[in-house]
C-alpha positions in Angstrom: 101.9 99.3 76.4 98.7 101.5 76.1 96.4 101.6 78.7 93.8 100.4 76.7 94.8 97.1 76.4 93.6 94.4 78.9 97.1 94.0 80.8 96.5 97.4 82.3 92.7 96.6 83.2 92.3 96.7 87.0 91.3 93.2 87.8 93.5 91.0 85.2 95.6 88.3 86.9 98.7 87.4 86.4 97.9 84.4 84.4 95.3 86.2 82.0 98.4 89.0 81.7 100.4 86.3 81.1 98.2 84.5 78.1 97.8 88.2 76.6 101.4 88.9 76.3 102.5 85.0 74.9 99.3 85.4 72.3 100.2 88.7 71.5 103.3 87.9 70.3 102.2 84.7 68.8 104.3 82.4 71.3 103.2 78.9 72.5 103.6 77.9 75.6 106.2 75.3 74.5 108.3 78.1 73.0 108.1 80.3 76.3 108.8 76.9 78.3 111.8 76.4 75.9 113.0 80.1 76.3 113.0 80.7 80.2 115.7 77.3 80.3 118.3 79.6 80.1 117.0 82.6 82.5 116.0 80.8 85.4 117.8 77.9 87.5 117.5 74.5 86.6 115.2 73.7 90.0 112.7 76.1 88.5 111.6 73.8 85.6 109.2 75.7 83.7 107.1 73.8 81.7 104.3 74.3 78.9 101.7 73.2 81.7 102.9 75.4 84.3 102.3 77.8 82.2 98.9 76.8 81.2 98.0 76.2 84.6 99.0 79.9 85.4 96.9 80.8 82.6 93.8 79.5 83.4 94.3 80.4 87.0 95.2 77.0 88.3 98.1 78.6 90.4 97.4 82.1 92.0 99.8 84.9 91.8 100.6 84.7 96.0 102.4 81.3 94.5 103.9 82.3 91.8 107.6 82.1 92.3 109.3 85.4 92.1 112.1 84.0 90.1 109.7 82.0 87.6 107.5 85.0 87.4 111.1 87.6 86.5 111.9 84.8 84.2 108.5 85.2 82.0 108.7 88.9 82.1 112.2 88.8 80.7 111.7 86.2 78.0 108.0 88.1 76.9 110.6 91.7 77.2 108.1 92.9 79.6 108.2 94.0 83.4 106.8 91.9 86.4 105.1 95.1 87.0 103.2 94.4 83.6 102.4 91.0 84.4 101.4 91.2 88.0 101.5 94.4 90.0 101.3 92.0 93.4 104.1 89.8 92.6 106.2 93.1 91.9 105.6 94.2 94.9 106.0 91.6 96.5 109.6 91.2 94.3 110.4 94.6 96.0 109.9 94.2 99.6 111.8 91.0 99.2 114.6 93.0 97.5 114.5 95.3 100.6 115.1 92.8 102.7 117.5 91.2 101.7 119.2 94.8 101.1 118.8 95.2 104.8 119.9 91.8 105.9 123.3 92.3 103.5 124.1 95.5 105.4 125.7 98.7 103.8 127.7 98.1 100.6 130.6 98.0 100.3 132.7 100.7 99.4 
């Protein structure tokens, strides 16, 4: 990505991030609904609404889930970072703590 484009603009939500990248590569939401059934569990139903409603803001990033929000990078071959610096981070601190809680690894 070039930092010219509007996903890198300070400011841009994670839905508007989201819209760029599915228009961008000329997707529907339907055909990104259809394409995250097979990354992320079943309980996780991502439909062409939820997306839309992320789109137009409707759900902030605080509730994205982390696992729907990994899921839409993926499918769009993009990072969470990309789409929502936030929800990465907040990806990583919950990565470290469930490193922590886990204990060393095994060797």
């Amino acid at each position: 990505m070039t930092t010219t484009r509007k996903t890198k603009q300070a400011g841009a939500t994670f839905g508007q991030r989201l819209r760029e990248e599915r228009n961008r590569q000329g997707l529907s939401s339907m055909e990104v609904s259809f394409r995250i059934r097979g990354v992320v569990p079943p309980r996780s139903q991502v439909t062409p609404e939820t997306i839309r409603n992320y789109e137009v803001g409707a759900v902030r990033a605080e509730r994205v889930d982390l696992v729907v929000a990994a899921g839409l990078a993926a499918v769009l071959g993009v990072t969470l970072q990309d789409l929502s610096p936030a929800v990465a981070a907040e990806a990583r601190v919950a990565a470290a703590l469930l490193r922590e809680r886990a204990g060393p690894s095994p060797k």
